[in-house]
N, CA, C and O atoms as a Tripos MOL2 file, in Angstrom:
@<TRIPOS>MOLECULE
protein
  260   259    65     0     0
PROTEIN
NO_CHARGES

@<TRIPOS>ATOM
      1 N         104.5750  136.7440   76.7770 N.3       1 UNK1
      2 CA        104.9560  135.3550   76.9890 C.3       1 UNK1
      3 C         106.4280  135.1590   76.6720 C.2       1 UNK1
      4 O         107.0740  135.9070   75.9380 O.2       1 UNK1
      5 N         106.9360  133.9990   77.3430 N.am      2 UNK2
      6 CA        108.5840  133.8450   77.3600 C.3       2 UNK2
      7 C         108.4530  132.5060   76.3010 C.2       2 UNK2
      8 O         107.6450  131.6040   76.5240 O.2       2 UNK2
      9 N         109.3750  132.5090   75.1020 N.am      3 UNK3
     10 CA        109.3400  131.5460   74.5070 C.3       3 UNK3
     11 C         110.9510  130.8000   74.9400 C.2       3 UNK3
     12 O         112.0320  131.3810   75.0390 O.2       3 UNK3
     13 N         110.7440  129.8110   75.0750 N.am      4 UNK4
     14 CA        112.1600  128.7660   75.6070 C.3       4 UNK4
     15 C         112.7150  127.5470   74.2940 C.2       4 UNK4
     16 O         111.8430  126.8170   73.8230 O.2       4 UNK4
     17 N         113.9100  127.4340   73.8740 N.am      5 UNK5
     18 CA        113.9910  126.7880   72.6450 C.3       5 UNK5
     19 C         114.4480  125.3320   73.8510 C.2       5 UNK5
     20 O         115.1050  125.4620   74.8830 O.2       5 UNK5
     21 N         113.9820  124.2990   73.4170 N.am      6 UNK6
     22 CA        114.0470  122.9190   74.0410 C.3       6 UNK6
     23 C         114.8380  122.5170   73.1410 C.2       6 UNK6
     24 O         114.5940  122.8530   71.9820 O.2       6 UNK6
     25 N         116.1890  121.5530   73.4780 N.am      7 UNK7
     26 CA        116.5690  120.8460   72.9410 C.3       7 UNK7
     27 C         116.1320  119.1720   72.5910 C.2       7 UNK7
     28 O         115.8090  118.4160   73.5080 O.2       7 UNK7
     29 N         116.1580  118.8790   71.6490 N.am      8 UNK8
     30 CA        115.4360  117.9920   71.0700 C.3       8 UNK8
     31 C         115.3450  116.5650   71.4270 C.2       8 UNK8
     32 O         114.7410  115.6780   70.8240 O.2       8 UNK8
     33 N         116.4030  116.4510   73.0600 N.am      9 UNK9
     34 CA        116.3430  115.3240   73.3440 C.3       9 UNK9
     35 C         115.1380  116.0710   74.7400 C.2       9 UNK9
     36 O         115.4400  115.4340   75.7490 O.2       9 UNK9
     37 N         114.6120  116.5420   74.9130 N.am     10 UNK10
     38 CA        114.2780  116.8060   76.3940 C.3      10 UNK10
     39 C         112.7530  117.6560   75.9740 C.2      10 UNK10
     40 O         112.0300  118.2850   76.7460 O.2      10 UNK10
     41 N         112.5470  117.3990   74.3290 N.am     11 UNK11
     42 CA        110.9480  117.4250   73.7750 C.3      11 UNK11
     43 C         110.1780  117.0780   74.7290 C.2      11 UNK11
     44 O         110.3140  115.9930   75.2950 O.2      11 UNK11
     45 N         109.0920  118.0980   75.1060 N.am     12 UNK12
     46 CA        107.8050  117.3580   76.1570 C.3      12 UNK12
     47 C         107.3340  116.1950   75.3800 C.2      12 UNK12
     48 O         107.9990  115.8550   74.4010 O.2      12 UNK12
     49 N         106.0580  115.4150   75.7610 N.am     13 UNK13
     50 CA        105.4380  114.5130   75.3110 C.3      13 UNK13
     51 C         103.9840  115.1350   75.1980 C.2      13 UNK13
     52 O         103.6180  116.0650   75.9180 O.2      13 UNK13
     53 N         103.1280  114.4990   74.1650 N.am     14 UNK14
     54 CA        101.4240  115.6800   74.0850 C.3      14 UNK14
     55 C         101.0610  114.8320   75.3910 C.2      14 UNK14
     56 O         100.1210  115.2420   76.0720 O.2      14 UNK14
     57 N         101.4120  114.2350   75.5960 N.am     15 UNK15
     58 CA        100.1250  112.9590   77.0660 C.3      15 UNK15
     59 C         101.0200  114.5940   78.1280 C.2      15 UNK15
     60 O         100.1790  115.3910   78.5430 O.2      15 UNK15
     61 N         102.1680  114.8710   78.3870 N.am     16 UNK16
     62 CA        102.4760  115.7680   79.5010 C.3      16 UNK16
     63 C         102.1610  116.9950   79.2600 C.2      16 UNK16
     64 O         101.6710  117.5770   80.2280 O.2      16 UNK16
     65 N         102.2740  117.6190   78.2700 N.am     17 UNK17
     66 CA        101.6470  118.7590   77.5710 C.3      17 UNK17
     67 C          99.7570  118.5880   78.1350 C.2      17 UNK17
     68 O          99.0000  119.4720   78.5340 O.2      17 UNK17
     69 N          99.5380  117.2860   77.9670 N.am     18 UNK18
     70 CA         98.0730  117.5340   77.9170 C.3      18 UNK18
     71 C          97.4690  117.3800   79.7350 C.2      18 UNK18
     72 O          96.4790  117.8540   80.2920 O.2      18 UNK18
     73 N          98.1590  116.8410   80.0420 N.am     19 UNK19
     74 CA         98.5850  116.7120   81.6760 C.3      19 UNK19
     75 C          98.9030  117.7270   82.2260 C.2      19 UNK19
     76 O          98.7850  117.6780   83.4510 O.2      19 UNK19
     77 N          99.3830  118.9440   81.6850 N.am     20 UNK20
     78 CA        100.0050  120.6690   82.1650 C.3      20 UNK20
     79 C          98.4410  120.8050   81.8170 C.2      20 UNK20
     80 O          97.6420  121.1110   82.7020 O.2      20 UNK20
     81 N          98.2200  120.6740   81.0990 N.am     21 UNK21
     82 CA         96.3850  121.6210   80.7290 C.3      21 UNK21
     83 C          95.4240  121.7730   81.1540 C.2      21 UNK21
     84 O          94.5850  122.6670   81.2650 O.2      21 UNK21
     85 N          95.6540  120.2620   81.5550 N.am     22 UNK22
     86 CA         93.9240  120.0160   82.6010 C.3      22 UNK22
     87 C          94.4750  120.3210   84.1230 C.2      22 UNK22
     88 O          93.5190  120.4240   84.8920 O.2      22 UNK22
     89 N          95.8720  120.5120   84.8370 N.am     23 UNK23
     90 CA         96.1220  120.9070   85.8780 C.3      23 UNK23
     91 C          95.9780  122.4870   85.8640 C.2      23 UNK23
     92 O          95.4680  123.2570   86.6770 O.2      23 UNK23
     93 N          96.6070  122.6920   84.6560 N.am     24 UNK24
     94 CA         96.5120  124.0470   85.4510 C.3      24 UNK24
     95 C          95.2820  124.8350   85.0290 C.2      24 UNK24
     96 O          95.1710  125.9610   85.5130 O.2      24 UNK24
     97 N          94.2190  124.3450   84.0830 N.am     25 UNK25
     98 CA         92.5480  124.8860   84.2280 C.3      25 UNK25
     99 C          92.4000  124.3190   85.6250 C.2      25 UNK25
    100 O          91.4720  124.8000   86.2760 O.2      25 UNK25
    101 N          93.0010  123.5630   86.1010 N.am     26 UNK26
    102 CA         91.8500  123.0970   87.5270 C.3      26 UNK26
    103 C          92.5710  124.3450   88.7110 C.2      26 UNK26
    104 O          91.9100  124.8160   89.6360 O.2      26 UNK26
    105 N          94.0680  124.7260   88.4180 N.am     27 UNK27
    106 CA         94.5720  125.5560   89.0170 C.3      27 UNK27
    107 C          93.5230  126.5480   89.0800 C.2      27 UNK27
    108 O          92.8070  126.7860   90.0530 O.2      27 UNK27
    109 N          93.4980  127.3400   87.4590 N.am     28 UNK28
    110 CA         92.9270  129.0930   87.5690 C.3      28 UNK28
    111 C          91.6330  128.4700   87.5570 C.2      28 UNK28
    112 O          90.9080  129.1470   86.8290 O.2      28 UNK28
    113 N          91.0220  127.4990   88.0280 N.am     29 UNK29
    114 CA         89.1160  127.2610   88.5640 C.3      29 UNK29
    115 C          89.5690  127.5270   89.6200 C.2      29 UNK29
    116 O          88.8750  128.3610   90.2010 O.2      29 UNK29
    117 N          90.6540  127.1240   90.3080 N.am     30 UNK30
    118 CA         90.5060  127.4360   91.9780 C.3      30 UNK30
    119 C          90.3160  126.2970   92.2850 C.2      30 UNK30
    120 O          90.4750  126.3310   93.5050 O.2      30 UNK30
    121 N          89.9360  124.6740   91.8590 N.am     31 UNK31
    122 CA         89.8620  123.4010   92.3230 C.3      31 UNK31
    123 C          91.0350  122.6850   92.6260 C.2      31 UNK31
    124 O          90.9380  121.4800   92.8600 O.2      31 UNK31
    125 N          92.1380  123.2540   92.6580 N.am     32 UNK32
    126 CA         93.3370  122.7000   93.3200 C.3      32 UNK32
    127 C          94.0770  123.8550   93.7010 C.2      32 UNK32
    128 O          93.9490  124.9610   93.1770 O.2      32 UNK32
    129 N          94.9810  123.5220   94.7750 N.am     33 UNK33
    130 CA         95.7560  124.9080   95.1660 C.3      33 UNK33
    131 C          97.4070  124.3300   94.3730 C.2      33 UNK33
    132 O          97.9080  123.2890   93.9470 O.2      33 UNK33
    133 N          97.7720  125.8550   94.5510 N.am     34 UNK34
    134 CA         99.1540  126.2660   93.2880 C.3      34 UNK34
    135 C         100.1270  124.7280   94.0990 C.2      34 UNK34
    136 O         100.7850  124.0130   93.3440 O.2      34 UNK34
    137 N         100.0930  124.5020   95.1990 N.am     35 UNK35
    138 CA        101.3130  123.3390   95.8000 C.3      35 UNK35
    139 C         100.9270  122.0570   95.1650 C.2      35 UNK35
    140 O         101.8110  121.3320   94.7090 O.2      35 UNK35
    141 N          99.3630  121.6340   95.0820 N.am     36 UNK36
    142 CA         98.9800  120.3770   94.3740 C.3      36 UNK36
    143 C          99.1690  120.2170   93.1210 C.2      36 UNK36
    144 O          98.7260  119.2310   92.5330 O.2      36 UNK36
    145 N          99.8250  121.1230   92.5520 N.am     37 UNK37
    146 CA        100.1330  120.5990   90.5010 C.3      37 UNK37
    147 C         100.8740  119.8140   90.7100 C.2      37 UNK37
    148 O         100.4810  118.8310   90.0820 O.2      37 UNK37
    149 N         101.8590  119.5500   91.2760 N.am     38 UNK38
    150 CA        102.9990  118.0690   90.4010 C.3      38 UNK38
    151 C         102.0590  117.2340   91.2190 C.2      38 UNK38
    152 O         101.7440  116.2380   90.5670 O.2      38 UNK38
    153 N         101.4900  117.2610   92.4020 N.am     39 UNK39
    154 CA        100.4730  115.7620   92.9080 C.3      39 UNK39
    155 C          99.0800  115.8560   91.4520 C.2      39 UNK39
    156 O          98.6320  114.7480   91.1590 O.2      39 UNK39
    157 N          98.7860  116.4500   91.0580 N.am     40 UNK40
    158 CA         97.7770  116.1840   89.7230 C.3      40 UNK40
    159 C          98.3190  115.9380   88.5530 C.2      40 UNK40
    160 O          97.6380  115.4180   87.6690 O.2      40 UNK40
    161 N          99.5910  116.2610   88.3590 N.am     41 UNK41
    162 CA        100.3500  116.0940   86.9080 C.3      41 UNK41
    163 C         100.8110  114.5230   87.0670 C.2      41 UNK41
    164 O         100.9400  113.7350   86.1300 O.2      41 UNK41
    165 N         101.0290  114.2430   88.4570 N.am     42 UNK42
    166 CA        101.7410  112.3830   88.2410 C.3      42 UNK42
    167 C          99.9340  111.8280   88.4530 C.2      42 UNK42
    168 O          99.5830  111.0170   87.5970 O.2      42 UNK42
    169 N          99.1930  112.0960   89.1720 N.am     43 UNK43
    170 CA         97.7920  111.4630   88.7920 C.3      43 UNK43
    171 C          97.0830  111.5420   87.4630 C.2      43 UNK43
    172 O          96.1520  110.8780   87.0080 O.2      43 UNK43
    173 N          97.7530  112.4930   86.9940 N.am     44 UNK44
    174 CA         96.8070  112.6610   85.2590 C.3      44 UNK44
    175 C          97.4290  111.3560   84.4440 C.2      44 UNK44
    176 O          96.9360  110.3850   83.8710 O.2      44 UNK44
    177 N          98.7040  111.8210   84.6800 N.am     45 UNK45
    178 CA         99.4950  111.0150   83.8030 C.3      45 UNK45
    179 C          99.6790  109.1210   83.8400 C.2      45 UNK45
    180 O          99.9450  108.3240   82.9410 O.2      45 UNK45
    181 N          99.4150  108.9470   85.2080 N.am     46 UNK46
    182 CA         98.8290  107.6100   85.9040 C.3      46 UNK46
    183 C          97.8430  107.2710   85.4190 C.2      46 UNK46
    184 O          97.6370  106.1220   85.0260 O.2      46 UNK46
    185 N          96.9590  108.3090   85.3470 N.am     47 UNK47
    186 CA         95.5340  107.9500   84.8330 C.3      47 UNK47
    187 C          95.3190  107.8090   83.1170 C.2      47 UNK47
    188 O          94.7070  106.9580   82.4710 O.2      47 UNK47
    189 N          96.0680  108.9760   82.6920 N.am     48 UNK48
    190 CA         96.1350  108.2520   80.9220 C.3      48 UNK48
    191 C          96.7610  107.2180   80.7500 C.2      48 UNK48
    192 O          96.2090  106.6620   79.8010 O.2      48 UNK48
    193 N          97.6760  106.5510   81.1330 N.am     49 UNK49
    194 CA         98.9150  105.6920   80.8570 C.3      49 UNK49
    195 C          97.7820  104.5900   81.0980 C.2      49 UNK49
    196 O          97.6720  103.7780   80.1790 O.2      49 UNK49
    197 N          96.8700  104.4230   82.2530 N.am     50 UNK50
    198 CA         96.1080  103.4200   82.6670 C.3      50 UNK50
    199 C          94.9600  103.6540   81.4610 C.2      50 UNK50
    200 O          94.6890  102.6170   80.8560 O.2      50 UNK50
    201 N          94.4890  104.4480   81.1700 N.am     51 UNK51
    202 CA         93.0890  104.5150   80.2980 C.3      51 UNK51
    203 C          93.7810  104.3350   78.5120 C.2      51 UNK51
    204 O          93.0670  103.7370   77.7090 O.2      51 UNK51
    205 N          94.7420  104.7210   78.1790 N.am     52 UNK52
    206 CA         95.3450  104.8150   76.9370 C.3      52 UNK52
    207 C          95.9470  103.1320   76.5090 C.2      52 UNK52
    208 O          95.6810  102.4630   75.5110 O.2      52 UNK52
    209 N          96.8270  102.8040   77.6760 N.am     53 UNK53
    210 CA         97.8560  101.8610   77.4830 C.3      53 UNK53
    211 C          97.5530  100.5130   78.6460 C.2      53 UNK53
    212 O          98.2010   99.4710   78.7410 O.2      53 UNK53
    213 N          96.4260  100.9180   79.4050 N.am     54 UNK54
    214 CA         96.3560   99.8880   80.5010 C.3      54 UNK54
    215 C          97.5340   99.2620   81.0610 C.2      54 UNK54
    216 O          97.7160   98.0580   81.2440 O.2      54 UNK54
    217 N          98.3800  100.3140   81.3340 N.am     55 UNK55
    218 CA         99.4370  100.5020   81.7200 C.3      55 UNK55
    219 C          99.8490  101.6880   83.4040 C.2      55 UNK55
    220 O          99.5870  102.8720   83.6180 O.2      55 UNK55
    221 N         100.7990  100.2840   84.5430 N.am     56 UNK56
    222 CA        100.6390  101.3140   85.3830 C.3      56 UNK56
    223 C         101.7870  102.1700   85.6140 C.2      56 UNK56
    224 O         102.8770  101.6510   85.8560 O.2      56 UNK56
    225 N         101.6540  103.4020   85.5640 N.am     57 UNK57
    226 CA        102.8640  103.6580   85.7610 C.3      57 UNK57
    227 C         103.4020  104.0330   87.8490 C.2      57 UNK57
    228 O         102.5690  104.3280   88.7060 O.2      57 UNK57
    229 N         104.6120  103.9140   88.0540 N.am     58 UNK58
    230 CA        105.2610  104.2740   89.2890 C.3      58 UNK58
    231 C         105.9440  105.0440   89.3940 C.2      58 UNK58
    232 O         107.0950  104.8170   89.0230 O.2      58 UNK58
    233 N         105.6110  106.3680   89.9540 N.am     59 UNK59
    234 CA        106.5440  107.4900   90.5010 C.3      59 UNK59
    235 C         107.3970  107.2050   91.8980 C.2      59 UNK59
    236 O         107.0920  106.4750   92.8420 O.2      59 UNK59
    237 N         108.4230  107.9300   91.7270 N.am     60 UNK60
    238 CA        108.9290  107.9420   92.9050 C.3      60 UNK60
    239 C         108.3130  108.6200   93.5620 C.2      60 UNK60
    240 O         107.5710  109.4660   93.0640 O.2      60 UNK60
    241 N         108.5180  108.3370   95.7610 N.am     61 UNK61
    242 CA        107.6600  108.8550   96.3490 C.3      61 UNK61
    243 C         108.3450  110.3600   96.6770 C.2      61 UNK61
    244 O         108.0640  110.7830   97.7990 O.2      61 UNK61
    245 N         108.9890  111.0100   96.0610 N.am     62 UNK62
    246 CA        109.6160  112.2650   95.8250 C.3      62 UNK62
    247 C         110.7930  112.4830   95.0200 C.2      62 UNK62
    248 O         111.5750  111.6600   94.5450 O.2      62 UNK62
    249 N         110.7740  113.8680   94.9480 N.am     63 UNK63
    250 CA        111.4200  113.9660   93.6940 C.3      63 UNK63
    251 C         112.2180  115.2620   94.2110 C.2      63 UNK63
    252 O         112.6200  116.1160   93.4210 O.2      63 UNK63
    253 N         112.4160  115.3400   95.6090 N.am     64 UNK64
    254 CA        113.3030  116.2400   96.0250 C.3      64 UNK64
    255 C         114.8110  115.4040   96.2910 C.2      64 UNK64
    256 O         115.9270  115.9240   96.2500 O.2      64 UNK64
    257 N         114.5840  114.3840   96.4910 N.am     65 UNK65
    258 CA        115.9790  113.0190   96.6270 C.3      65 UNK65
    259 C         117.0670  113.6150   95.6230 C.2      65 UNK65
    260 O         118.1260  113.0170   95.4340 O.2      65 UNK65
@<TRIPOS>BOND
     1     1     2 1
     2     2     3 1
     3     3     4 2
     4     3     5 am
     5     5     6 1
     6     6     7 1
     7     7     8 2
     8     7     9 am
     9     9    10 1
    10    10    11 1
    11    11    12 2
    12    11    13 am
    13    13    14 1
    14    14    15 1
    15    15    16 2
    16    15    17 am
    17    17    18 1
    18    18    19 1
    19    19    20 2
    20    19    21 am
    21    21    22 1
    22    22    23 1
    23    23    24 2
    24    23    25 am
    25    25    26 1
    26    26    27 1
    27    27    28 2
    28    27    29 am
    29    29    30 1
    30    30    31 1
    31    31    32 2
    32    31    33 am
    33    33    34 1
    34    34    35 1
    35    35    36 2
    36    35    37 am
    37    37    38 1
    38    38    39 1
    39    39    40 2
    40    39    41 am
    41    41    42 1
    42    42    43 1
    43    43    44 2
    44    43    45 am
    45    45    46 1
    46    46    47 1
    47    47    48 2
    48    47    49 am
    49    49    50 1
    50    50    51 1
    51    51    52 2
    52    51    53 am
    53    53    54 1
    54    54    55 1
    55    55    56 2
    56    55    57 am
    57    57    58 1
    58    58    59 1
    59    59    60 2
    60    59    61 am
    61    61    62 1
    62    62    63 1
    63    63    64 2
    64    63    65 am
    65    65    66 1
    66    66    67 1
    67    67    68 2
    68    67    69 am
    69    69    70 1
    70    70    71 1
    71    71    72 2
    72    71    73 am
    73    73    74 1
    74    74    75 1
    75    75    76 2
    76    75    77 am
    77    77    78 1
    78    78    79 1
    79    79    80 2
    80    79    81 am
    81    81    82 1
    82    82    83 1
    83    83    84 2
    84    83    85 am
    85    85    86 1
    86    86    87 1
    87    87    88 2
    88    87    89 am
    89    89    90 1
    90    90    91 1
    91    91    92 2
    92    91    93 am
    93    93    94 1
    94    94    95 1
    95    95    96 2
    96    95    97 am
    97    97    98 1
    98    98    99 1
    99    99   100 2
   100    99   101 am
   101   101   102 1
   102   102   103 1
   103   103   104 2
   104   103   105 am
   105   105   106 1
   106   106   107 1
   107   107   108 2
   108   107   109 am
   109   109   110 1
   110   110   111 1
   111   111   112 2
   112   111   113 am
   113   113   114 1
   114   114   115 1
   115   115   116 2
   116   115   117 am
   117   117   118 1
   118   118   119 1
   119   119   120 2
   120   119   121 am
   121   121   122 1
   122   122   123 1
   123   123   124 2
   124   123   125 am
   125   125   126 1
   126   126   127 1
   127   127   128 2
   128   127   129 am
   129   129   130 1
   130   130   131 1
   131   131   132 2
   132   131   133 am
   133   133   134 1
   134   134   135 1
   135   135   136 2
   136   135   137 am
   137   137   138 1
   138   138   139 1
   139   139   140 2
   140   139   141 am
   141   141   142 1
   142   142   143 1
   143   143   144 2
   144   143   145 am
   145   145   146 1
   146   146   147 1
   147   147   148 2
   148   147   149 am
   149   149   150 1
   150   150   151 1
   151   151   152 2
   152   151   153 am
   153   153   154 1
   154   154   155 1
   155   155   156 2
   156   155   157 am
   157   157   158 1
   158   158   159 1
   159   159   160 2
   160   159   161 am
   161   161   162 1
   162   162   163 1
   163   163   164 2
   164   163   165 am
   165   165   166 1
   166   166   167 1
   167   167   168 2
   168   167   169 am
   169   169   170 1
   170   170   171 1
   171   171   172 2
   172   171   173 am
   173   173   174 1
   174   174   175 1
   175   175   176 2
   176   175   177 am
   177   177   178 1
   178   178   179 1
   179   179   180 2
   180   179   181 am
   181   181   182 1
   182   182   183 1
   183   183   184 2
   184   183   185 am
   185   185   186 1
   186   186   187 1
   187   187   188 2
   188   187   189 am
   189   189   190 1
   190   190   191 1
   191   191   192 2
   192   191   193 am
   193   193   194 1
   194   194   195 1
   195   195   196 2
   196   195   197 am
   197   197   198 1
   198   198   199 1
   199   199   200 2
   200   199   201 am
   201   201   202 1
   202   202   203 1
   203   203   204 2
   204   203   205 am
   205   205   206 1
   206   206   207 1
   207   207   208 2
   208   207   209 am
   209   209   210 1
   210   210   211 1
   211   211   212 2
   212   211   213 am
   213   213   214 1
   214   214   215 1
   215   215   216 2
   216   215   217 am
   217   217   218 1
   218   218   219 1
   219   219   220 2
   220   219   221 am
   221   221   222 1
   222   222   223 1
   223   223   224 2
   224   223   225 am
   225   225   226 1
   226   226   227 1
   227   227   228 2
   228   227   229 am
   229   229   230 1
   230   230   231 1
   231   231   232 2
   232   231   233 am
   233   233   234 1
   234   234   235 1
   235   235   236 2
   236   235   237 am
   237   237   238 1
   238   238   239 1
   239   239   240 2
   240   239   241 am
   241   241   242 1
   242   242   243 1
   243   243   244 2
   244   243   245 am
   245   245   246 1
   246   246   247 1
   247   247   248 2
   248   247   249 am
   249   249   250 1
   250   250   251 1
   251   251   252 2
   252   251   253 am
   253   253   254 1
   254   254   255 1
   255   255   256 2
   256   255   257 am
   257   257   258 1
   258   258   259 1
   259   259   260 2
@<TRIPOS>SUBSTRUCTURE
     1 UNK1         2 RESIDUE 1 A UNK
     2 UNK2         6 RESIDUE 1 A UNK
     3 UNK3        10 RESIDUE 1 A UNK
     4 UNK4        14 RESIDUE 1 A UNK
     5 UNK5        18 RESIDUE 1 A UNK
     6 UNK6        22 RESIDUE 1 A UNK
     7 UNK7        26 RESIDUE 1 A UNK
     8 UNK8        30 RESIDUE 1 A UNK
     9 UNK9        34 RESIDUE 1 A UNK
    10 UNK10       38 RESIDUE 1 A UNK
    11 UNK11       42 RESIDUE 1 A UNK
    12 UNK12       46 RESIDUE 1 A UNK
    13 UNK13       50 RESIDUE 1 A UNK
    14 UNK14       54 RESIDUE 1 A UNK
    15 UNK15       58 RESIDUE 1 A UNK
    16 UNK16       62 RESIDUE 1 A UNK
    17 UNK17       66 RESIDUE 1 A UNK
    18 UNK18       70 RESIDUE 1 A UNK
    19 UNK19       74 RESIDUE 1 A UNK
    20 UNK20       78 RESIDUE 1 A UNK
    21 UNK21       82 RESIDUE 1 A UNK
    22 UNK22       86 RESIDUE 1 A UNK
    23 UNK23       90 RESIDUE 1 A UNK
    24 UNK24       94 RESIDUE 1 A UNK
    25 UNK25       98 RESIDUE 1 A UNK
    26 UNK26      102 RESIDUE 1 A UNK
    27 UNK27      106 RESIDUE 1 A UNK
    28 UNK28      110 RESIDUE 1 A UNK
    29 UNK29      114 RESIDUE 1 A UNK
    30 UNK30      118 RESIDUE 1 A UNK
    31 UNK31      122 RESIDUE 1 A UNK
    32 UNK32      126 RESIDUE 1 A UNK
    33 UNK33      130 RESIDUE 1 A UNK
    34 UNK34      134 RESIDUE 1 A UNK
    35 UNK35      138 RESIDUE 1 A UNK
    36 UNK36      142 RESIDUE 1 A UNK
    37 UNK37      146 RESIDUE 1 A UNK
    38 UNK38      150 RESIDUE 1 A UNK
    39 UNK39      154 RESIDUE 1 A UNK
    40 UNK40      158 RESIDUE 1 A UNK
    41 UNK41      162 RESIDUE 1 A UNK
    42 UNK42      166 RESIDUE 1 A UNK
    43 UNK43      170 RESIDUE 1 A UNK
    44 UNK44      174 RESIDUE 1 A UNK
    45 UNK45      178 RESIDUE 1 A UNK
    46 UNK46      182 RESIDUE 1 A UNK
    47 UNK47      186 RESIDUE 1 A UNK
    48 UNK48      190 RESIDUE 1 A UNK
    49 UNK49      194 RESIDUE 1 A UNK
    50 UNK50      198 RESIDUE 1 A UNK
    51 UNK51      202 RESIDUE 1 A UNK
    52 UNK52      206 RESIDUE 1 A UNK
    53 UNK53      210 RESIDUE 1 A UNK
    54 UNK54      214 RESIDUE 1 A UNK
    55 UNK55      218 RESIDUE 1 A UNK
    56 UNK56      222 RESIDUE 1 A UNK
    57 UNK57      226 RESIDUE 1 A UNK
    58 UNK58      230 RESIDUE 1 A UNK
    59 UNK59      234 RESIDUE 1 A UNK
    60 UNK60      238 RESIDUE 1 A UNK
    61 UNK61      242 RESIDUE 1 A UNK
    62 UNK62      246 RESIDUE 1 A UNK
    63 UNK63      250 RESIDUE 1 A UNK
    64 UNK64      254 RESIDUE 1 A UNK
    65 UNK65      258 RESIDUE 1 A UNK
């Protein structure tokens, strides 16, 4: 494993940390293909923000801009 030192303004968050986890078990199940993770990582994260904070959040509609 590659360990990466993050600087301390650019700390993940546990809600995105926990949003990497359940995408990518759904990855190695084989229930999403490798191109659909960032479309499940902004739906996870939509979906806690709504279940945690009843809060909605808005992505941009890309993030290649």
């Amino acid at each position: 494993t590659t360990t990466r030192k993050i600087p301390v303004h650019l700390v993940s968050s546990d809600r995105v940390d926990e949003c990497f986890d359940i995408c990518l078990e759904r990855l190695d199940a084989g229930t999403i293909a490798r191109k659909d993770v960032e479309q499940c990582l902004m739906d996870e994260l939509k979906k806690m923000a709504w279940e945690r904070n009843r809060e909605e959040l808005i992505f941009p509609t890309s993030f290649d801009n």
